[in-house]
N, C-alpha and C positions, 0 to 999 in steps of 0.2 A: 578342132572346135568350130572354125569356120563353115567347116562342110555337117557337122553335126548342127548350127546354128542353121544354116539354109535347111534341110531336112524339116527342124522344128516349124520355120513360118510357111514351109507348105502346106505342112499338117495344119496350122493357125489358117490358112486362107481357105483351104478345104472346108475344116470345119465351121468357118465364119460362111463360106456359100452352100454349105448344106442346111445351115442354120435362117439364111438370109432364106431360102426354099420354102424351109417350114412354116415360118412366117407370114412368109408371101401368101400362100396356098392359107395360113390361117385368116389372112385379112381379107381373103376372095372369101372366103363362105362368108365373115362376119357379111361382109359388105352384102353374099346375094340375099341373107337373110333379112339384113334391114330391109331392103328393097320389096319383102315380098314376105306377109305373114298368112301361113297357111295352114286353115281350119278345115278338121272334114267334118263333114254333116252327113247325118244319117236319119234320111226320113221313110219313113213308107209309102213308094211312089206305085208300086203296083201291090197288089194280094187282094186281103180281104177289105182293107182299109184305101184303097189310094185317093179319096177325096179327102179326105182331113190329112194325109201326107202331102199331097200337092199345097193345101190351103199353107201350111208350114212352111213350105218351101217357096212359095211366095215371098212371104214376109224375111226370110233367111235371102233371096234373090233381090228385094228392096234395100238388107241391111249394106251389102255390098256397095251399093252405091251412098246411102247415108252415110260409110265411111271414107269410101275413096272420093264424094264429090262435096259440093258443099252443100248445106244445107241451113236454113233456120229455123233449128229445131232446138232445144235446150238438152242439154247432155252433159254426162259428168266429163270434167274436164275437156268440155266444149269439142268433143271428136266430130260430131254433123256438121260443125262450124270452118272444119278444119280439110285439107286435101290429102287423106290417108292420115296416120295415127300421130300425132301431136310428138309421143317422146319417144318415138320410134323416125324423126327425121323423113317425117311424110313415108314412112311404106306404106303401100299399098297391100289388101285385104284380097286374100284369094279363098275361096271357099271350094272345096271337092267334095263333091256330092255322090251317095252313095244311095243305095236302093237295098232296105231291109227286106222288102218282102212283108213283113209281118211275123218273118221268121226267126225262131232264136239260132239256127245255125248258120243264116244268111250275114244275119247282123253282125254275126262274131267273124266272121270271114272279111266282111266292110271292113269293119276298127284294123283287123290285124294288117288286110291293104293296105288302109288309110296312112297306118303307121308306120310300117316297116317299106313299104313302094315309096309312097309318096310324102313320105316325112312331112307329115303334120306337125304342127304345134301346140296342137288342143282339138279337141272333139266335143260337136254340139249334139244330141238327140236323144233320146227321139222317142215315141209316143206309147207303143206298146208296153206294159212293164216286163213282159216275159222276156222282148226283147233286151231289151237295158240291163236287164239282168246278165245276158252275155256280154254285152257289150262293154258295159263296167268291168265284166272281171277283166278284160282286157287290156281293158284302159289302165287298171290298177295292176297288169303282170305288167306293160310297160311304162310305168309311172306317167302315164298321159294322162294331162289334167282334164276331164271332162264335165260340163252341164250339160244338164237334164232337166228340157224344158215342162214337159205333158206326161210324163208316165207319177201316175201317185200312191204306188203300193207302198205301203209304210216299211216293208222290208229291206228298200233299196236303199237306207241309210242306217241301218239297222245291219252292217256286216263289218263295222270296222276301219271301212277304206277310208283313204287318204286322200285320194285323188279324183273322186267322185262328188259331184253339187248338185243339190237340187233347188231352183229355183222357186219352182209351183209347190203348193199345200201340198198333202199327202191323204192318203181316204179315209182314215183316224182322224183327220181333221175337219175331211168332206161327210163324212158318213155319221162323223157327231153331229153335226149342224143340220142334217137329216132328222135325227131324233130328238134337238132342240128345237127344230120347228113344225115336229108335229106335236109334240108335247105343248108347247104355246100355242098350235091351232087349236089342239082339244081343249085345253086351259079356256083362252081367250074368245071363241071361236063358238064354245057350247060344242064341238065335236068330238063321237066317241070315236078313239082311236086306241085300240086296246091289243087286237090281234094282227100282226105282221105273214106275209106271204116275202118269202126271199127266192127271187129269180135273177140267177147267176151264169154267166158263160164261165166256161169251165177252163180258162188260162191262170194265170198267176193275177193278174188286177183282179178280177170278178172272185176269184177265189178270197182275195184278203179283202173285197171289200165286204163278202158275208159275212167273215168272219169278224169283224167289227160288229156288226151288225149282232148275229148273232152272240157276241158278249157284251153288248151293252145296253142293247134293248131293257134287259129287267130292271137296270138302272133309271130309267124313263117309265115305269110301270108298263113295258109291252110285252107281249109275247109272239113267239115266234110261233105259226102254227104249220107252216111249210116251209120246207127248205130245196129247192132245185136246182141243182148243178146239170145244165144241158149244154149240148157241146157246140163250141165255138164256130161260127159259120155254123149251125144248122139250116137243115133244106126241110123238116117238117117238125112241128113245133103243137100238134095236134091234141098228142096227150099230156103236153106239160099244163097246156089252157085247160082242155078237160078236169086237170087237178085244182088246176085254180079256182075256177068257179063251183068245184066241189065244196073245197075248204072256206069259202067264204070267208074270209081276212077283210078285216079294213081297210088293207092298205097293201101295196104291191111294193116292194123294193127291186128295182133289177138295175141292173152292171151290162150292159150289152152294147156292142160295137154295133156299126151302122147297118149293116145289112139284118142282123140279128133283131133290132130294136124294128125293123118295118116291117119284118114276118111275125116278130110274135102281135103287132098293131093291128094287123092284115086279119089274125087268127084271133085275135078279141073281137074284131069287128062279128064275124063270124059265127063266133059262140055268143055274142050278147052279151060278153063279159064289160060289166058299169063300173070296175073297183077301180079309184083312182088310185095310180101308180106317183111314184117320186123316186126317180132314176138318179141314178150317181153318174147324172152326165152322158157324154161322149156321142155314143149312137142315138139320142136322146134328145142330142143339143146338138146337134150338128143342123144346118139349112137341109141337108139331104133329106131330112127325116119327114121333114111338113113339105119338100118339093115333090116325095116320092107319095105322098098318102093327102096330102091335102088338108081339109077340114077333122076329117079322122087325128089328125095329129093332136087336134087342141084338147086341150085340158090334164092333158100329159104335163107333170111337173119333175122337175130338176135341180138338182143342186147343180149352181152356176157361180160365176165369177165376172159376168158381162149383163148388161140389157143396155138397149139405146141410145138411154136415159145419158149414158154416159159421155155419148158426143157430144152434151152440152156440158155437162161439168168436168172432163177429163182431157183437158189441152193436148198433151199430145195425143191421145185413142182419135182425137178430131183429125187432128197431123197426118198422122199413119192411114186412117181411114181415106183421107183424101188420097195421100199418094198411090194405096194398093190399086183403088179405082182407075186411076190416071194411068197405071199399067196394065188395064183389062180384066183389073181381078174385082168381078160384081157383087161380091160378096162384101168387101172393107174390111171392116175390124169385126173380129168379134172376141168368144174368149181362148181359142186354139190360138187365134194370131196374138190376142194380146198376152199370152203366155210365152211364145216364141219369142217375141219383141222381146220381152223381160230378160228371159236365157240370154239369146242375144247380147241384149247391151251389157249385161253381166260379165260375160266373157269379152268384149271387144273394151270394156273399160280396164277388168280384171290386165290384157295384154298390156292397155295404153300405160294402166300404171307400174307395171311390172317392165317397162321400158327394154324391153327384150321379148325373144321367141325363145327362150331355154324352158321347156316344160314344171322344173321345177321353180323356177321365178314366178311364172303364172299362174301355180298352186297357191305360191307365198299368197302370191295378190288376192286371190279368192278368199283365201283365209279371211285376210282383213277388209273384206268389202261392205262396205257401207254406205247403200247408194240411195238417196232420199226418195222419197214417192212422188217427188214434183216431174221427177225424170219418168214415170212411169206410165204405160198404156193402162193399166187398171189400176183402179182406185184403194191401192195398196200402201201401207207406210214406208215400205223401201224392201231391200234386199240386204239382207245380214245375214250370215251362217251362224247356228249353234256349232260346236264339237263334230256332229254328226256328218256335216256339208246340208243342214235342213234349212233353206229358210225361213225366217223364224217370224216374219211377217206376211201375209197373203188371209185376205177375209174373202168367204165366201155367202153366198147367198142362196133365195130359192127365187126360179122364176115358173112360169107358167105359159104353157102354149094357148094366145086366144086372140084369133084372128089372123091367122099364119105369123107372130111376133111371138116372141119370148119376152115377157115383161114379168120386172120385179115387184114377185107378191110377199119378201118378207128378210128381211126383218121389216120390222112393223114401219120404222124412218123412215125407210126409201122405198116403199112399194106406189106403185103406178097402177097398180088396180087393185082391185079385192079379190079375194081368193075362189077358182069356183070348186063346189065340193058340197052335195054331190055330184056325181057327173048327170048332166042329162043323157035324155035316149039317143043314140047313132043316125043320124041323117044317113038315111039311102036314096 
């Protein structure tokens, strides 16, 4: 009994220091987790697009220190205020940054890095929607919880997932606000606005933001009388102008990335085409667009989500704009950054109150996010998900190129000039 009794507290001591092992080894990860919350980011820092990636990655390169330093900036549950993440016991915010390309096979290769090398705990980006599209399904084969600051194809909440947010409107929401303000220009305005020309880069965004367009125009009394799908990065753009000023339209709509938007500008010039255009953004709205073409840019209009106006009524867009500057970025705020900002703080609050880095905790969090618009770079009522991960607050606007500014021509409350239309003759 004796020698069967010693036997037994072997095995008892054995298994108490295999056990004290498991332990040990479980409270080292807890511990390096706290210490160190790791988001990858995936922006488009080179391709077709790397000026509006960088501009993002700015603002995503400022968030890092808003989090780990202090700042006096108003924030949910006061994290600017704070030295790294309030109920995370001060960790520190580490951000791994990835490079799409602009590409959906690059992207997907990023996320699966991102995830499986360097154990992330969330994923932020990123702008292309064709991208996102891969990127997301990734995120949702490894239940990583991601936002999605700038991509607005309505399809990207439209697939079911679970672990997918989008913070920014979507082009159902941008592309309606399109044909509610030319309907109220021709309403209030005296202007006939009757036949629509639709000029589209041919990826996934430009594609579903036609087809918005395309179904809902008759809804608005217009009609579609051209429709063009030209491809992405094109290098001559010759006969799609040629069509346009055939068909004579009222009004241009195009969807085109930045390089895209200066050649077909280039190629108006050209032809003498006068039809004022109203772009869904992007290549459009970007500073590239009027530093590349100059005076030729004006009178090009957009649906937007920013004008200037804003640094005086929008506390932090003030905030943010100073700081990007104070880090060499000449640009400040506009509404790429003030979109990022939003993702952003979404996800860095969604952690703080999810009080852990377990992927599935910080889904929880997103679920129930409810973050006021006091906290916000643009002049939005907050951040709430429907069902879908959509958020279900974000207004947009239209502005107008006139005088190298983008200024708010409408809704009718907050515009800063009056509309011009028609367009005058081309200065040469």
């Amino acid at each position: 009994m004796e020698r069967r009794g010693m036997e037994h507290l072997k095995k008892l001591i054995i298994v108490a220091g295999l056990m004290s092992c498991v332990f040990g080894l479980s409270s080292f990860v807890w511990a390096q987790d706290v210490k160190e919350v790791r988001v990858g980011v995936i922006w488009p820092l080179t391709g077709p697009i790397p000026y509006l990636g960088n501009l993002c990655k700015s603002v995503t390169d400022l968030g890092v220190d808003l989090v780990n330093k202090k700042f006096d900036i108003d924030s949910p549950g006061n994290i600017f205020r704070s030295e790294g993440f309030p109920n995370l016991k001060g960790a520190k915010l580490r951000l791994i940054m990835a490079d799409d390309e602009g590409k959906p096979d690059v992207g997907r290769a990023a996320a699966e890095r991102l995830i499986t090398v360097d154990k992330v705990h969330a994923l932020l980006g990123t702008v292309m929607s064709g991208v996102t599209v891969t990127i997301s399904q990734v995120a949702e084969q490894y239940k990583m919880p991601m936002v999605n600051t700038n991509s607005s194809s309505p399809k990207l909440t439209q697939r079911g997932f679970k672990y997918f947010f989008r913070t920014t409107p979507h082009d159902e929401i941008f592309v309606g606000t399109i044909l509610e303000f030319l309907k109220d220009l021709s309403e209030k305005k005296k202007v006939e606005i009757k036949t629509i020309a639709v000029v589209c880069e041919d990826t996934q965004w430009g594609q579903d933001a036609a087809e918005v367009i395309r179904k809902r125009a008759p809804e608005f009394g217009m009609k579609v009388v051209l429709d063009i799908a030209y491809p992405h990065e094109a290098t001559n753009v010759e006969a799609e102008v040629v069509r346009l000023k055939g068909a004579k339209p009222d009004v241009i709509f195009m969807s085109s990335y930045d390089s895209d938007a200066i050649l077909f500008q280039k190629t108006f010039k050209k032809y003498d085409v006068r039809i004022p255009i109203v772009a869904n953004n992007t290549g459009h709205k970007d500073t590239i667009f009027f530093t590349s073409l100059g005076a030729d840019a004006d009178f090009v209009m957009t649906r937007d989500l920013w004008s200037e106006s804003m640094l005086r009524t929008v506390p932090v867009a003030k905030q943010v704009d100073e700081l990007l500057k104070a880090r060499g970025n000449k640009e400040g705020m506009g509404e790429s950054q003030g979109r990022v900002f939003i993702g952003f703080l979404t996800l860095i609050d969604a952690i703080n109150r999810a009080g852990s880095t377990d992927p599935e905790a910080i889904r929880q969090a997103l679920v129930n996010t409810n973050i006021s618009g006091s906290y916000l770079s643009l002049p939005w009522e907050g951040v709430r998900f429907d069902q879908t991960g959509q958020n279900i607050h974000g207004k947009p606007m239209i502005t107008q190129w006139q005088g190298g500014k983008l200024k708010a021509i409408w809704p009718w409350r907050i515009v800063e000039t009056g509309v011009v239309w028609p367009l005058p003759a081309w200065k040469h």
